[in-house]
N, C-alpha and C positions, 0 to 999 in steps of 0.2 A: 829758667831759660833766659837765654841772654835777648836783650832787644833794642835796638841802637833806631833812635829816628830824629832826622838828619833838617834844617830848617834855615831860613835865614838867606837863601838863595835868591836870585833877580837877575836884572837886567841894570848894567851897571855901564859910565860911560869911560874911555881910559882916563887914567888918573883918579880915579874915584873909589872907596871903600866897602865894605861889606861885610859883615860879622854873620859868620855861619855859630849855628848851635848845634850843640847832637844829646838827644834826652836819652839818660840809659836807665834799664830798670832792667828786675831782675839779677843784677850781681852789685857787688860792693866793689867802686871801684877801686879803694886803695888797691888792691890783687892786679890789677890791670895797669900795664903799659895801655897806652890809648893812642890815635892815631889819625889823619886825613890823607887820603887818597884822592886825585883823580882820574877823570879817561877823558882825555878830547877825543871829537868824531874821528872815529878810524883812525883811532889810535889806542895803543895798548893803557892800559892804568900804573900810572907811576906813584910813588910814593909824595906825599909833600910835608910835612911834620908831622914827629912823635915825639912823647914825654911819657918817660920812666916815672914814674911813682916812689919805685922802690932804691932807684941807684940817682932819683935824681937827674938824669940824663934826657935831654930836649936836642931835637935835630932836625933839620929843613934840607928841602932841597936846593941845592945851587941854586934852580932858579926862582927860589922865594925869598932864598936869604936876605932879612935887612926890611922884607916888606910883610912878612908874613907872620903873626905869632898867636903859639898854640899858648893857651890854659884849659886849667881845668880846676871845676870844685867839686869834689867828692863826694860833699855833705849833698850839696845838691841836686848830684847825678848827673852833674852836666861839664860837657865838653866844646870848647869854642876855637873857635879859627878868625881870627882878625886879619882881614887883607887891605893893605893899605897901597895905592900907589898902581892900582890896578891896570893890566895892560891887556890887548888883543888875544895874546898866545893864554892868556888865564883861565880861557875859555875853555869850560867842561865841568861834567858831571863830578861832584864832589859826593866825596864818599868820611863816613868817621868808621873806624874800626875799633875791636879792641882784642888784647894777646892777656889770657892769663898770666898769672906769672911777675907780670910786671919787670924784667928784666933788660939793663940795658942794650946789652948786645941788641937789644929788636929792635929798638929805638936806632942805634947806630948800623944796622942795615938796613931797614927802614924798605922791607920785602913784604909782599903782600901774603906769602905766603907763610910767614909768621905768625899773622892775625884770622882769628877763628871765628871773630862775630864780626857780624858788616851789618852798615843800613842800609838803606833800598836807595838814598842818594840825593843831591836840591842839587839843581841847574844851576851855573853863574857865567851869564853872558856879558862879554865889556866890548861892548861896540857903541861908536858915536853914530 
């Protein structure tokens, strides 16, 4: 059984940094495209970077691109989100995902309903 849990969240001020982690266990992730989501208040949950494993293929959202990068180590079951350059609207609940398969097409629509396992999610507030 798949188990994603999600860490590295706060209270952050604009312009300032934050490195999310996501522990997986339960599957190996070479198989897995892997992924971040989040949902601002009263707001739907939008995609924000995924990385194919298997095509190689890494994708962000417009409005991460440039400040936002995903890795991942395999060996170590772990999956990270580096945010750099932090602003107000960055604010919400972050989410890691992951899509069997590993395939890029999921990566390049980067649709939540691609992804089969989720974590429960870490807070990241950026206000002065």
């Amino acid at each position: 059984q798949v188990h994603l849990v999600e860490s590295g969240g706060g209270l952050v001020q604009p312009g300032g940094s934050l490195r999310l982690s996501c522990a997986a266990s339960g599957i190996s992730l070479n198989y897995y495209a892997v992924g971040w989501f989040r949902q601002a208040p009263g707001k739907e949950r939008e995609g924000v970077s995924c990385h194919s494993y298997a095509d190689e293929v890494t994708n962000y959202a417009d409005s991460v691109r440039g400040r936002f990068t995903i890795s991942r180590d395999n060996t170590k079951k772990m999956i990270y989100l580096e945010m750099n350059n932090l602003k107000p609207e960055d604010t919400a609940d972050y989410f890691c995902a992951a899509s069997y398969g590993g395939q890029g097409y999921v990566c390049s629509r980067l649709q939540e309903e691609d992804f089969g396992s989720w974590g429960q999610g870490t807070r990241v507030t950026v206000s002065s």
